[in-house]
Structure formats: structure tokens, C-alpha cells
C-alpha positions as CSV (number, residue, x, y, z in Angstrom):
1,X,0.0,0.0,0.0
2,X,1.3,3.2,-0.9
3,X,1.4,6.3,1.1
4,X,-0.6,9.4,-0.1
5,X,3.6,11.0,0.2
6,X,4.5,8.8,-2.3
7,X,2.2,8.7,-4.6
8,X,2.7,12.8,-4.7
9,X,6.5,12.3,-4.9
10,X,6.1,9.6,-7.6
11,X,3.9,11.9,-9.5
12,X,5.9,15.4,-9.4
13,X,9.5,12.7,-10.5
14,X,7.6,11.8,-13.4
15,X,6.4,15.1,-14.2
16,X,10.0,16.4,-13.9
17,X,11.2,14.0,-16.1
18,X,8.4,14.4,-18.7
19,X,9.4,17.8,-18.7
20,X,13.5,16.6,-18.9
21,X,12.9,14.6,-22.1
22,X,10.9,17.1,-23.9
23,X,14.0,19.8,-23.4
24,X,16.6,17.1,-24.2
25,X,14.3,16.0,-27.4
26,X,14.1,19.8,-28.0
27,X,17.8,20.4,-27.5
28,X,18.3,17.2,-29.7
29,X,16.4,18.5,-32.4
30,X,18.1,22.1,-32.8
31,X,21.7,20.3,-32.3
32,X,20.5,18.2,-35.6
33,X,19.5,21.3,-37.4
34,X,22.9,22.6,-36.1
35,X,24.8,19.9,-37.3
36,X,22.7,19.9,-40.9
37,X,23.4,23.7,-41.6
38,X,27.4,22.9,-40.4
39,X,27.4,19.9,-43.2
40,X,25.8,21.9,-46.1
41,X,28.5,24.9,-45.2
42,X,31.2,22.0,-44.6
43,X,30.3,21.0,-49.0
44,X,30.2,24.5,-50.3
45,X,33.5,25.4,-48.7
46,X,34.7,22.3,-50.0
47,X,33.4,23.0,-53.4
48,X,35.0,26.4,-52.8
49,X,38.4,25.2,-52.5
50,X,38.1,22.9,-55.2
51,X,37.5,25.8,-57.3
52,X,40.4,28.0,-56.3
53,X,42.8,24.7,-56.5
54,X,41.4,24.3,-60.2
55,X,42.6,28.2,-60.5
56,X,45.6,27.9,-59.7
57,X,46.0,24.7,-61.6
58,X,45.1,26.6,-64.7
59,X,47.8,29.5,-64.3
């Protein structure tokens, strides 16, 4: 049998922690977009240098 105590302590944890996964999904979502606008810049600069080292081949 479970105290009326514990059954409010056992309620307000998982409430906390509902609240902790949806900032750690949210958190977890913007790092991904993070990460995706860090790849795309990673390819252009990439494509960038290409470029310029196909320049300076050509001189």
C-alpha cells in the first residue's frame, strides 16, 4: 500500500522528467539542425576550394 507522500513524490518525478525529455528532445532537435546547416557549409567550402585549386592549376 502506498502512502498518499508517495504517490505525490512519484507523481511530481515523473512530471519532472516528462518535462526533462521534452528539453533534451528539443535540445536534440536544434543540435540536428545545427549539425545539418554545419554539413551543407562543410560541402560548399569544400566546393570552394576545389574551385580556387582548379585556379591555380590553370595558371
Amino acid at each position: 500500500m502506498w502512502t498518499q507522500e508517495t504517490i505525490q513524490r512519484i507523481t511530481t518525478e515523473n512530471t519532472t522528467l516528462k518535462q526533462r525529455v521534452r528539453q533534451l528532445t528539443a535540445d536534440n532537435r536544434t543540435l540536428d539542425e545545427r549539425l545539418k546547416v554545419a554539413r551543407t557549409n562543410l560541402r560548399f567550402q569544400d566546393r570552394r576550394v576545389a574551385d580556387l585549386e582548379a585556379q591555380i592549376a590553370a595558371t
